[in-house]
C-alpha positions in Angstrom: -37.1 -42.7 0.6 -39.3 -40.4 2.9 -40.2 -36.4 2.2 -38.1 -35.6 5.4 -34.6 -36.2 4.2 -33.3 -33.3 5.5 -34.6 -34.3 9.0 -33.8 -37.7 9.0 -29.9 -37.2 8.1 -30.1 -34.7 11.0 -31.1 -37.3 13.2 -28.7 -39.9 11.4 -25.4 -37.7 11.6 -26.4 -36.6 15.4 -26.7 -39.8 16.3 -22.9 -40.8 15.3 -21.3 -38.0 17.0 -20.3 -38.5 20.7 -20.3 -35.2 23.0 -16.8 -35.8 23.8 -16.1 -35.9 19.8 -17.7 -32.4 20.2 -15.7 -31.2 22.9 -19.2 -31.4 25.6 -19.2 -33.2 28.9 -21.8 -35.9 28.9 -23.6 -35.9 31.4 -27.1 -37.8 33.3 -29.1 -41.0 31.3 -28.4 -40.4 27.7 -31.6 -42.2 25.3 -29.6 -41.5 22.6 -26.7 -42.9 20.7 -24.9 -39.3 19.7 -25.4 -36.3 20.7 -29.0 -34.7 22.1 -30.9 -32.2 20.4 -30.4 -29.0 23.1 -26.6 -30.0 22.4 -26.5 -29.4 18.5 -28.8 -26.7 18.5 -25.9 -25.1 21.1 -23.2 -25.9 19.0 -24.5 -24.6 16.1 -26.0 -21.1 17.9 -29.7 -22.0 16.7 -32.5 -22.3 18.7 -33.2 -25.5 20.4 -37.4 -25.4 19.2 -35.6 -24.2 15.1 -33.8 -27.2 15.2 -36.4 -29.8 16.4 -38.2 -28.3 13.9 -35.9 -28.7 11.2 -35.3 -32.9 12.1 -39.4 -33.2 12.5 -39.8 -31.5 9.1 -41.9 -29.1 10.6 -39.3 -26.4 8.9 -37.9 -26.6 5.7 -36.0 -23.6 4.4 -33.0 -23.3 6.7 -30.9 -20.6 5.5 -27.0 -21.6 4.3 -25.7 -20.0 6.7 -27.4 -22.3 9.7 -26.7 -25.2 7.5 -23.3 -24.3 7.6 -23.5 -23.9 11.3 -24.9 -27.4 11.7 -22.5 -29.1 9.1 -19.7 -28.2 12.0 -21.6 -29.0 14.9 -22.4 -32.5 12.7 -18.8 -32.6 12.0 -19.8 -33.2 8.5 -16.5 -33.8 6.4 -17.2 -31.6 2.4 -18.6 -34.7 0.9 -21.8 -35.0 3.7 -21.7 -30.8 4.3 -22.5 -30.3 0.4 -25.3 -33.2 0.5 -26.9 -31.1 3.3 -27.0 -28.1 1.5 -28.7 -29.9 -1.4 -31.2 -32.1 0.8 -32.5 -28.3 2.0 -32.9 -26.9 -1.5 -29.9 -24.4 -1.2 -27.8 -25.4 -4.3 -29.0 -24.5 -7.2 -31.9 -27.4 -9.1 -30.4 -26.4 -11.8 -26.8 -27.4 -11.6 -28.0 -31.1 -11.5 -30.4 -32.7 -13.9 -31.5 -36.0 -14.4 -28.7 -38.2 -16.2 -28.6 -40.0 -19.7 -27.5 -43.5 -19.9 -26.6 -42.9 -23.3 -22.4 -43.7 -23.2 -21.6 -41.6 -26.5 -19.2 -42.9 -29.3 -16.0 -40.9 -28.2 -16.2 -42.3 -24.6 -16.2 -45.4 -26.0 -13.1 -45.3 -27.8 -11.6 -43.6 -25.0 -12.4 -46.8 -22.6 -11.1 -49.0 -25.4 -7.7 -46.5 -25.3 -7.2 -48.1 -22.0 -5.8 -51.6 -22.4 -3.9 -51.7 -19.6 -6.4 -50.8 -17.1 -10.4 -51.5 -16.4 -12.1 -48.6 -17.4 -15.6 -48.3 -16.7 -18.4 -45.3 -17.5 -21.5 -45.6 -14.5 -24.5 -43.4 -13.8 -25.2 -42.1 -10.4 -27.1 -45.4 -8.9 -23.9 -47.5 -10.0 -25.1 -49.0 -12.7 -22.4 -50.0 -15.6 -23.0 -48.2 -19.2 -20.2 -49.2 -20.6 -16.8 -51.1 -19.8 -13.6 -52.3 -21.8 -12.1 -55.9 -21.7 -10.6 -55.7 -18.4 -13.2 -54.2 -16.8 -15.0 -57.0 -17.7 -12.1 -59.7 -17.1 -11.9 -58.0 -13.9 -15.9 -58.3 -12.4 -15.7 -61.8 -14.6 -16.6 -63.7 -11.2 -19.9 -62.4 -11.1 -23.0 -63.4 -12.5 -24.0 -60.0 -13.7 -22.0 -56.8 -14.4 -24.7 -54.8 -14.3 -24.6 -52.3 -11.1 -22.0 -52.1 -8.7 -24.5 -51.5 -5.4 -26.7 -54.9 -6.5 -23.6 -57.0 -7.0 -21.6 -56.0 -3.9 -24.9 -57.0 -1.7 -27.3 -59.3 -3.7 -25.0 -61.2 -5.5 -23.3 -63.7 -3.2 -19.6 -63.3 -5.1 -19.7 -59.7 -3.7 -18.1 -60.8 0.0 -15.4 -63.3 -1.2 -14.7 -60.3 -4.1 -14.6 -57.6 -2.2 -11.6 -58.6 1.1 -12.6 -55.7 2.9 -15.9 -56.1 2.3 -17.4 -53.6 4.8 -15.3 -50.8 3.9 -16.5 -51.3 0.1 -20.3 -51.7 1.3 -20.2 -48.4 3.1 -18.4 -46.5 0.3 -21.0 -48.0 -2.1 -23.8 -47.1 0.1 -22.1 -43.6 0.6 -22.0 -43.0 -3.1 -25.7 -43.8 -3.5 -26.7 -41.5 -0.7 -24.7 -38.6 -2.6 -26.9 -39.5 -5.4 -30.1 -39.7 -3.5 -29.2 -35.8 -2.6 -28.2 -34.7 -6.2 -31.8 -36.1 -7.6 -33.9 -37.0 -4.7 -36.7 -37.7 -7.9 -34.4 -40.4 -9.9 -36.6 -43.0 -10.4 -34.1 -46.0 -11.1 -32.2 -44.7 -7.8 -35.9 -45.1 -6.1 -36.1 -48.3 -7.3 -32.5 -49.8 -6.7 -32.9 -48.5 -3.0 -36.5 -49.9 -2.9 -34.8 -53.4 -3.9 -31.6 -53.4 -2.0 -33.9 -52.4 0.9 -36.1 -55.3 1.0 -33.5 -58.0 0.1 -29.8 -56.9 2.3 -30.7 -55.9 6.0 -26.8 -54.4 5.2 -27.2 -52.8 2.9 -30.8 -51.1 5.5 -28.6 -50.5 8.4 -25.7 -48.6 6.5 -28.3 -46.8 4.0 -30.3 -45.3 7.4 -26.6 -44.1 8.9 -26.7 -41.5 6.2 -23.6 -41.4 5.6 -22.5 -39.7 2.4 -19.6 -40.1 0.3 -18.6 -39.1 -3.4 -16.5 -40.8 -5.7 -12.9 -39.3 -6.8 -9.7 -41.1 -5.4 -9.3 -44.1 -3.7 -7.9 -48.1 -2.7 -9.8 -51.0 -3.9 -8.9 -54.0 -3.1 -10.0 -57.3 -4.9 -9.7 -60.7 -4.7 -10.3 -62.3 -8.0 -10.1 -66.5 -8.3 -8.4 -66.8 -11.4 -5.4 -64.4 -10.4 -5.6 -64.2 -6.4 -5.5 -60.7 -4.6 -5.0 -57.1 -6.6 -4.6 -53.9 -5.3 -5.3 -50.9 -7.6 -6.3 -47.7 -7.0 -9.0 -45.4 -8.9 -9.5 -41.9 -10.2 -13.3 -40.7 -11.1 -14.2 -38.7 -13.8 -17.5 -36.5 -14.6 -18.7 -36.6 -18.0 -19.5 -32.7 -18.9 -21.6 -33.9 -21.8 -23.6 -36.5 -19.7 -24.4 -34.9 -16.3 -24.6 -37.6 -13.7 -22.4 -40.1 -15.9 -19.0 -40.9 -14.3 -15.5 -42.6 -16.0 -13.7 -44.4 -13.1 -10.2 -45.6 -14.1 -8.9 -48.5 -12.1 -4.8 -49.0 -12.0 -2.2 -50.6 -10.4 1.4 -49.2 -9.1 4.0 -50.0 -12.4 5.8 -53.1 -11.2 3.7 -54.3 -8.5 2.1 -56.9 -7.8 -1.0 -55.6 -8.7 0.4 -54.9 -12.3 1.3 -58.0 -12.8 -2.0 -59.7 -11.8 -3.8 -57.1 -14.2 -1.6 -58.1 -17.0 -2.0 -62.1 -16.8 -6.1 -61.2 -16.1 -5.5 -59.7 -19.4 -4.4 -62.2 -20.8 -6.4 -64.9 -19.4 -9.7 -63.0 -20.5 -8.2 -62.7 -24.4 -7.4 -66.3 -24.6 -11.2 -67.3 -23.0 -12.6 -64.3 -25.8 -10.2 -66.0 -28.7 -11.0 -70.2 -28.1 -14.8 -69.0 -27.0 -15.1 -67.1 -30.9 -12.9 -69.5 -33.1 -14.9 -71.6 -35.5 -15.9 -75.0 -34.6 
């Protein structure tokens, strides 16, 4: 990660809007892939010179109010508009602070409370703190449950996992670019990026679109070898007494098919725990 992150997801986002997305004619050789410079500065009512500035890093302290001006010119949808804002230093510091990866005794039982569904507690780079039994029946297939970036890119389980495998490696890149912008300074964040980086030219390409998304409700949609395709979807969590720390609840529609592959993978996992921990 560079000291220009504001400027380079200026020149990220501009890049993946077309002028017709933005209501402009195009016209003459275009040199870029989105939209030029002159033509966000004029949708946004800054000054052309202001805004070069702002992507060259040569000005730092926009004011909200042209960030908000840029976030619709960017066509930035809430979760990408509220990362600009931080990347410029115009949320507070002190609503975000670094997180613990200290999963308390409460949240514990509380994962354990949900049999019926993989629970899972993860920090802001992904990685897993803590997980019941079918959480862990669940992400069985791979090597490692130990972050959810690494193992949908470096671990080779991730693409026959994961169906729709490019939908879940943008999310998961989306997710850690949120992150970069809630605590730029997060050294394991540095680090996992640093790694992912030099090992999935992916995981590069996606991490320099920018593209930001947070974690809250969604589809996931898995393909697991012992019990063949599941569909479930998730709800995230923040943990108020762990800032950064995150519960995300995985289930399946009562009576589906999804439901019933959850319950045999269950199942399946308690019989391996049961014959693997009986005397010999």
């Amino acid at each position: 990660m560079t000291d220009n992150q504001l400027g380079e997801f200026l020149r990220a986002r501009r890049a993946a809007v077309r002028p017709q997305d933005a209501g402009m004619a195009s016209y003459g050789v275009r040199r870029v892939a989105g939209l030029r410079r002159e033509e966000v500065a004029v949708l946004a009512g800054v000054n052309a010179d202001y805004y070069t500035r702002l992507e060259q890093g040569r000005e730092r302290h926009p004011s909200a109010q042209v960030l908000d001006a840029l976030a619709r010119a960017l066509r930035l949808d809430p979760d990408a508009h509220a990362h600009l804002h931080r990347l410029a230093g115009t949320v507070p510091s002190g609503r975000f602070t670094h997180t613990t990866d200290r999963v308390g005794p409460a949240l514990r039982r509380l994962l354990d409370g949900y049999p019926g569904a993989p629970a899972f507690v993860i920090n802001r780079a992904l990685d897993v703190l803590a997980a019941n039994a079918l959480t862990e029946a669940l992400y069985s297939p791979f090597g490692q449950m130990d972050n959810l970036a690494r193992m949908t890119f470096l671990d080779p389980v991730g693409r026959q996992f994961h169906p729709r495998w490019s939908y879940a490696a943008e999310a998961t890149v989306g997710h850690l670019r949120q992150a970069a912008g809630l605590d730029p300074d997060d050294p394991r964040l540095r680090e996992l990026v640093r790694v992912l980086t030099e090992h999935s030219a992916d995981f590069t390409r996606l991490w320099n679109t920018h593209a930001v998304r947070g974690k809250t409700l969604d589809a996931k949609h898995f393909l697991h070898p012992d019990v063949g395709p599941l569909t479930l979807t998730y709800q995230a969590f923040d943990v108020r007494d762990a800032p950064g720390q995150q519960l995300v609840v995985y289930q399946a529609e009562s009576g589906s098919p999804g439901a019933q592959a959850l319950d045999l993978l269950g199942s399946l996992h308690a019989t391996s725990r049961a014959s693997t921990s009986a005397p010999r």
